[in-house]
C-alpha positions, -999 to +999 in steps of 0.1 A: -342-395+670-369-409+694-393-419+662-380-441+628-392-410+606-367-389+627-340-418+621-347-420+588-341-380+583-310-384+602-296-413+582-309-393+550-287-361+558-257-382+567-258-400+535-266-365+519-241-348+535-207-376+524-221-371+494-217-340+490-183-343+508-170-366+486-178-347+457-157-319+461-185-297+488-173-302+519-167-262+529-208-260+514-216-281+535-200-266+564-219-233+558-248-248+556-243-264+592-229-234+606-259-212+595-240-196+579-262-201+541-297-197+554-326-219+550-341-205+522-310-196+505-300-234+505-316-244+470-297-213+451-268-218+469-267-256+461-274-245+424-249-222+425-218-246+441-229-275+415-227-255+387-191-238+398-179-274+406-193-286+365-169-254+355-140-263+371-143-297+358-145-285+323-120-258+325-092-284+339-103-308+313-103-279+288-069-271+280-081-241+256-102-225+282-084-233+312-055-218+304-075-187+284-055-158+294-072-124+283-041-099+275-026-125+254-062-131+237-058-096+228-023-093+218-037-119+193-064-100+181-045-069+180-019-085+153-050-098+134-061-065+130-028-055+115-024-083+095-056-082+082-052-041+068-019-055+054-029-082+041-058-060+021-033-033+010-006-065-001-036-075-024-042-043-038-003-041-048-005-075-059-029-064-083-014-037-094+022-056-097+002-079-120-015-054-138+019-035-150+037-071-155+020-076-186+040-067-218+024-042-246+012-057-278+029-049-302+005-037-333+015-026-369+040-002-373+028+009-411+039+034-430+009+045-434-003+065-404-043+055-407-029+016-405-009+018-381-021+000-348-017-004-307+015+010-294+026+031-325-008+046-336-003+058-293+031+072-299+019+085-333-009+107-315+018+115-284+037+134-314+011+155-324+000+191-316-034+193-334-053+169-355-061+142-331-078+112-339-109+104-319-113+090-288-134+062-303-110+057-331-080+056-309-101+033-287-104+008-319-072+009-332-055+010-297-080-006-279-057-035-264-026-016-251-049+012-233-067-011-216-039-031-211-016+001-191-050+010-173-071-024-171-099+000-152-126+024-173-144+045-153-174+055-177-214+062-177-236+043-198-237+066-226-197+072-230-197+035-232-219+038-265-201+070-273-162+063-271-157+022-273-164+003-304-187-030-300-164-050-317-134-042-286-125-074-268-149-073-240-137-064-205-139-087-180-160-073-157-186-046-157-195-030-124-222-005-124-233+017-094-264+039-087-277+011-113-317+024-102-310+058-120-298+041-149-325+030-177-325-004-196-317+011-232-287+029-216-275-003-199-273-027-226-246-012-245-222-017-215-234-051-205-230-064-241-189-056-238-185-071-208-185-112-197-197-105-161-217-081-148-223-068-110-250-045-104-249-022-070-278-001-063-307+007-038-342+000-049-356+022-024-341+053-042-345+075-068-357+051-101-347+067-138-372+096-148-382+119-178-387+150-154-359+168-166-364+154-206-398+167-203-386+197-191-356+204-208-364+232-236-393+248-212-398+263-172-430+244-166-441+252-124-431+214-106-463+219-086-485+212-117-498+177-124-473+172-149-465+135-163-439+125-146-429+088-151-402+072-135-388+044-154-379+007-155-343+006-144-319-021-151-323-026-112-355-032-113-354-051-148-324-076-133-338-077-095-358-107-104-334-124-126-299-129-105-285-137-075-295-108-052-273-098-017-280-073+003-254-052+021-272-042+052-240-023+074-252+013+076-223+035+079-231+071+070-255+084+099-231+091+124-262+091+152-289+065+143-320+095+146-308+101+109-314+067+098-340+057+121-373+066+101-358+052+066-347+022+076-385+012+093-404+031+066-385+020+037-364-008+043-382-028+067-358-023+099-335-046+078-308-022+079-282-027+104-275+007+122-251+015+152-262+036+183-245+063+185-228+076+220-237+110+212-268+129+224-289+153+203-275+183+223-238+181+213-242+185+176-258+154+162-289+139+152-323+154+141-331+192+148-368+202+138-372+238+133-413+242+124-423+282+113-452+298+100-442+297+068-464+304+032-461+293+001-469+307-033-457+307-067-434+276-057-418+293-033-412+296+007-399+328+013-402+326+050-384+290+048-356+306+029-348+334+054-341+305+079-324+284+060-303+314+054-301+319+092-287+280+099-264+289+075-246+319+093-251+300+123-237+266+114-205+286+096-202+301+130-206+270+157-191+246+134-171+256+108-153+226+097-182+207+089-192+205+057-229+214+047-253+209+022-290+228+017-320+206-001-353+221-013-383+200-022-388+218-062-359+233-082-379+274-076-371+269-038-333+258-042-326+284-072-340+311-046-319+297-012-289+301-038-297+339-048-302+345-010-265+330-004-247+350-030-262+383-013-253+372+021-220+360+006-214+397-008-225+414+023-200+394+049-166+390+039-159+366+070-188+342+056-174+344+019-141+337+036-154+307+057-172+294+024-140+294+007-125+277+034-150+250+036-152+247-001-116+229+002-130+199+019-160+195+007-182+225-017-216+237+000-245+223-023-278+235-030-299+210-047-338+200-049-350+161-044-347+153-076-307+158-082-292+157-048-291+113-049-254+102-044-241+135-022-234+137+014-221+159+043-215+164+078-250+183+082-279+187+058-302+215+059-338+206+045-362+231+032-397+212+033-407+245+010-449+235+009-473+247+030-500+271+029-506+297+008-514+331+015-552+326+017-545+298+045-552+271+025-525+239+013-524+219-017-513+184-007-505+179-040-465+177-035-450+180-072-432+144-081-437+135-042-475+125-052-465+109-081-466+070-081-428+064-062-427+098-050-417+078-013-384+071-027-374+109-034-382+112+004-361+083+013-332+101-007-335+137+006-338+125+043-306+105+042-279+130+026-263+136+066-235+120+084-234+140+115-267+162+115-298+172+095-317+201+104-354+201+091-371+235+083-413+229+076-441+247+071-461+216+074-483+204+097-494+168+100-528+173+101-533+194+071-513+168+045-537+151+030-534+122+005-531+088+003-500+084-020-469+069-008-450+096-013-476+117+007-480+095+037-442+094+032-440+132+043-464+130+070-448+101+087-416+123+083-428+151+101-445+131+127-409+118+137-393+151+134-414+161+159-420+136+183-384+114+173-412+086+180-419+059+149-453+055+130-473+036+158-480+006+134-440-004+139-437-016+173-401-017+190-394-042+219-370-037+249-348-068+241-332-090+275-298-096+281-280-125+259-270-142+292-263-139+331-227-129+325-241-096+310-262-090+338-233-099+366-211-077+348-242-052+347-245-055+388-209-050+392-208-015+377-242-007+391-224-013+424-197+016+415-223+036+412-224+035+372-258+033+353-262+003+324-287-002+297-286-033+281-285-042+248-283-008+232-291-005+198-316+008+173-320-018+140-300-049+140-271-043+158-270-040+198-245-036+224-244-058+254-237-028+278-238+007+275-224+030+301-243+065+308-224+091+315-237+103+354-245+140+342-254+140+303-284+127+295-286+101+267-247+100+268-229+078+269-186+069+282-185+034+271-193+002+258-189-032+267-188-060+245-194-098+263-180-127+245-219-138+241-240-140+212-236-105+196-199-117+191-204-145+181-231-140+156-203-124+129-198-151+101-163-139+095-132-130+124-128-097+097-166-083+110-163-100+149-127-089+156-118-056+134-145-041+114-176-039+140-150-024+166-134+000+140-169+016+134-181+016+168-149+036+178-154+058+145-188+070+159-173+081+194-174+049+216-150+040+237-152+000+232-139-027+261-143-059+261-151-088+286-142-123+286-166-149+300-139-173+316-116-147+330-146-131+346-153-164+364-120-169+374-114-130+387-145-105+379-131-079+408-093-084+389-115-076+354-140-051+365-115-027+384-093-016+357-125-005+337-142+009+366-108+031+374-111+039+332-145+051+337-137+076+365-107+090+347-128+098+316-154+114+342-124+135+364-111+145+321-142+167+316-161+192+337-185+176+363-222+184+353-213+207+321-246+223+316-246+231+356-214+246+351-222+264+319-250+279+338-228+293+368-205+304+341-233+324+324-241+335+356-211+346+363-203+373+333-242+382+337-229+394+373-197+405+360-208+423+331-237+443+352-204+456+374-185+470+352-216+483+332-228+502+361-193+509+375-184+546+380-153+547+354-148+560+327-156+539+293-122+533+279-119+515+319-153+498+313-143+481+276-106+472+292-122+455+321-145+436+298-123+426+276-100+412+307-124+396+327-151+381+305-138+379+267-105+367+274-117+339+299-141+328+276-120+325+244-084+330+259-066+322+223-072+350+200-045+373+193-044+408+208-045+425+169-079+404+166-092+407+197-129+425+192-114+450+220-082+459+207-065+491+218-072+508+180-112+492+185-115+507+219-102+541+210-127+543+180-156+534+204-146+558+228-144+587+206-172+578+181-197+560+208-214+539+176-252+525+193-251+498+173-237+476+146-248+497+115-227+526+128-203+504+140-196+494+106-199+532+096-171+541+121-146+513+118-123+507+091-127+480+071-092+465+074-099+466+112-129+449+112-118+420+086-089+417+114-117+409+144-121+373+155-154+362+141-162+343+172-157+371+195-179+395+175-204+371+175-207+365+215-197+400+226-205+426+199-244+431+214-227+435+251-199+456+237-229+481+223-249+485+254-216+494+274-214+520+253-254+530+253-250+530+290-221+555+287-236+578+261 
């Protein structure tokens, strides 16, 4: 205080300082004085009080967000949810209520059956054996009580033309789907017995084409040049003359590598797509399986024997998922199919699973230019080209190369919801060709490979929406939990993604911030219901956050999630694959034991069957076990070396009996004990 500037401090800081006190600071100011904030901490600390004094101020002035209490919020949104299924299923029987309130028309009862009209000419043909009239004709005469009793015809385009007179009272509304396969001449007829019309289709897939007219009352080879045209659809023809919208939620691909290349190749990234929790080792996603593979007269032979060999592994290691096979030409799917029914006839338990599977959903086998509208859990793709026996590859890929041959691509590669496994013969550098559908495949192949897009699409890490996300981010990184932020693949991200501390690229959770990802749903339907629905249909685990109960509590909100996150952890085996290993270990040691033991064999094949099969799959039945009493008794005695004479030596009613998995995992050990023995 000896000189004014000293004075002037000093009177500065005091004014500073009651201030501050007056204004709600007082204990800031105390830290400050007591050294307790440091120096160079003061300016982010002062930041820091101001801004948690402005929120208290507007949460007490606030009444909706000061008294915002989270488990009420979502009681609230849990009994939307409900509401809002039974408010959809109450429309749908408030439709139909309306639909079957409508009393029948009455018609012409005349004497004379051809006169008579509606309601009689129906009970007229009920009453009959043989002699019907029509379908058309009943349409005429009955037109107005069918449609009245069922208001909805499900038609194509030509049964339209076929079966319903032009004269009919026009329906109300025409809806028609896969509208890109269907031509303009075909369309008209329906659209001219309607009064509105809604058209649902995807211009990126397959467009009407006379391939199969052209080909019809001849076997012409699909690798020729052959004209094929794809035609105008009514798509295309109306695309540029209505209102268009776009429904961009992708809901198939249940793990976004079977969506990803499409949706940047074809549809511009416009496509909104989900990340999926699941990584590419626990049976989803993209598997690229590239031989040495040739191909002449149309067909891949080589291609075909490992199509044939996903297929007898895929009916083993998941068989309740349904499958379907695609070949690029119609000579490489009608071969795959031969190659099933032989394998179907040689293995009763595969014609058995087949059947099985068949109840859900029926394997298909189908080339690119028929397999548009199917889908199933995993697709098996036959590429089918590449070089011929001489070492040399026509790049010339049948319709592929055509003009549009991209959008056959676009179909074929998006048939999967779980898995697609792709089986090529191609390499990158040896497809030529500067066709879309050309560059189509090689950009294809190039991502099967590498899972990395075309370099000219460029994909940027994008920032949290806000500090909350990061504080809430910090919080679990202090329990020892790894984030990433903002998750996501094309159009849709999460705020926080948990990984899962010994599966890489897996994930236990995610959390969802009140920020602007929830916010940016126009409707509480999408925010609240929908968006969550789907996430948890994928595999997430979904928890949510709210911004003014974290400022009020985060340690109250963050524990209970935190616990969560180690229960799901402690639920499942620490470090599977470490364990897996020791396990493998394990029977390796345990197998070499009792294979080198000095017992006898029926001793060894007991002490197998106790100490490796049964851990390993403890459920089967003793009768099915592959080392039942009866099977060990035949080994013994007959010493089969391996599965030929197995087969030779075993009853069939025995081996049908033996559980399928067991004979898969075992059979091979089973053998050598009994080579070792012998």
């Amino acid at each position: 205080l000896n000189s004014s500037n000293s004075f002037k401090n000093w009177l500065s800081y005091l004014r500073s300082r009651e201030e501050l006190t007056i204004n709600g600071l007082a204990d800031f100011v105390d830290k400050i004085e007591s050294c307790i904030v440091l120096n160079e901490k003061i300016i982010e600390n002062f930041r820091a009080n101001i801004f948690n004094h402005i929120s208290l101020i507007i949460l007490s002035n606030n009444k909706i967000l000061g008294n915002f209490d989270s488990s009420e919020h979502e009681n609230l949104r849990r009994k939307f949810r409900e509401i809002d299924k039974k408010l959809m299923k109450a429309q749908r029987e408030l439709i139909a209520a309306k639909a079957s309130n409508i009393s029948l028309p009455s018609g012409e009862n005349s004497p004379v059956v051809s006169n008579k009209t509606e309601i009689h000419c129906i009970k007229h043909e009920l009453g009959k054996k043989t002699r019907f009239i029509s379908t058309r004709n009943l349409l005429s005469r009955a037109g107005e009580t069918i449609s009245t009793i069922k208001p909805c015809f499900l038609m194509s385009p030509t049964s339209v033309a076929q079966y319903l007179d032009p004269n009919i009272e026009p329906f109300d509304l025409l809806i028609m789907d896969e509208a890109s396969q269907i031509k303009v001449e075909y369309a008209i007829g329906s659209i001219a017995r309607s009064k509105q019309l809604v058209i649902v289709g995807d211009p990126k897939q397959l467009p009407p084409t006379t391939f199969f007219e052209q080909t019809l009352y001849e076997e012409p080879d699909e690798d020729d040049e052959l004209d094929i045209q794809d035609m105008e659809s009514i798509l295309d023809l109306m695309m540029s003359r209505v209102r268009l919208r776009r429904l961009r939620w992708h809901y198939r691909s249940k793990h976004h590598d079977l969506i990803k290349f499409s949706n940047h190749q074809f549809y511009d990234s416009d496509l909104l797509v989900f990340p999926s929790p699941h990584s590419s080792k626990s049976g989803y996603g993209l598997i690229y399986r590239e031989i040495e593979g040739t191909f002449n007269n149309g067909i891949n032979h080589d291609e075909i024997t490992a199509v044939i060999g996903e297929i007898k592994n895929h009916s083993i290691m998941y068989p309740n998922e349904t499958l379907g096979i695609a070949a690029m030409n119609r000579k490489q799917s009608d071969a795959i199919e031969d190659e099933l029914l032989n394998l179907e006839r040689g293995d009763s338990e595969f014609r058995e699973w087949k059947r099985k599977i068949s109840r859900k959903d029926p394997i298909f086998i189908k080339n690119l230019e028929n397999i548009q509208g199917d889908e199933r859990d995993v697709i098996i793709i036959s590429m089918t080209y590449g070089k011929d026996k001489d070492g040399n590859l026509n790049s010339f890929f049948g319709p592929i190369s055509k003009p549009g041959g991209h959008r056959r691509i676009n179909v074929l590669i998006t048939r999967s919801k779980k898995k697609m496994i792709v089986i090529s013969s191609l390499k990158t550098e040896n497809i030529k060709g500067d066709s879309d559908g050309n560059r189509a495949v090689r950009g294809f192949i190039e991502f099967c490979k590498t899972k990395k897009l075309p370099q000219n699409i460029k994909i940027t890490n994008r920032p949290p929406d806000s500090d909350f996300e990061i504080d809430v981010a910090r919080s679990l990184n202090r329990s020892g939990f790894k984030c990433e932020m903002q998750l996501g693949v094309d159009g849709f991200f999460l705020d926080i993604a948990v990984l899962h501390p010994d599966k890489e690229d897996q994930y236990i959770m995610c959390i969802e911030c009140d920020g602007a990802t929830y916010h940016s749903s126009v409707t509480a339907r999408d925010r609240d219901r929908i968006r969550q629905e789907h996430l948890e249909n994928l595999g997430w685990t979904v928890r949510r956050i709210w911004s003014t109960e974290w400022f009020n509590n985060s340690k109250r909100v963050i524990d209970p999630i935190i616990n969560e996150l180690n229960e799901i952890i402690k639920s499942e085996p620490k470090n599977q694959e470490i364990i897996e290993n020791q396990q493998q270990s394990n029977e390796l040691d345990q197998f070499k034991l009792i294979l080198e033991s000095d017992t006898p064999l029926e001793d060894k094949l007991t002490r197998f069957n106790d100490k490796i099969v049964k851990k390993e799959i403890p459920n089967t039945d003793d009768e099915e076990r592959l080392l039942n009493k009866n099977i060990i008794k035949i080994l013994v005695n007959e010493l089969p070396q391996n599965r030929e004479e197995f087969a030779e030596v075993t009853p069939e009613y025995m081996r049908k009996k033996i559980c399928r998995k067991e004979a898969h995992e075992f059979m091979n050990m089973v053998l050598e004990i009994v080579r070792y023995e012998s």
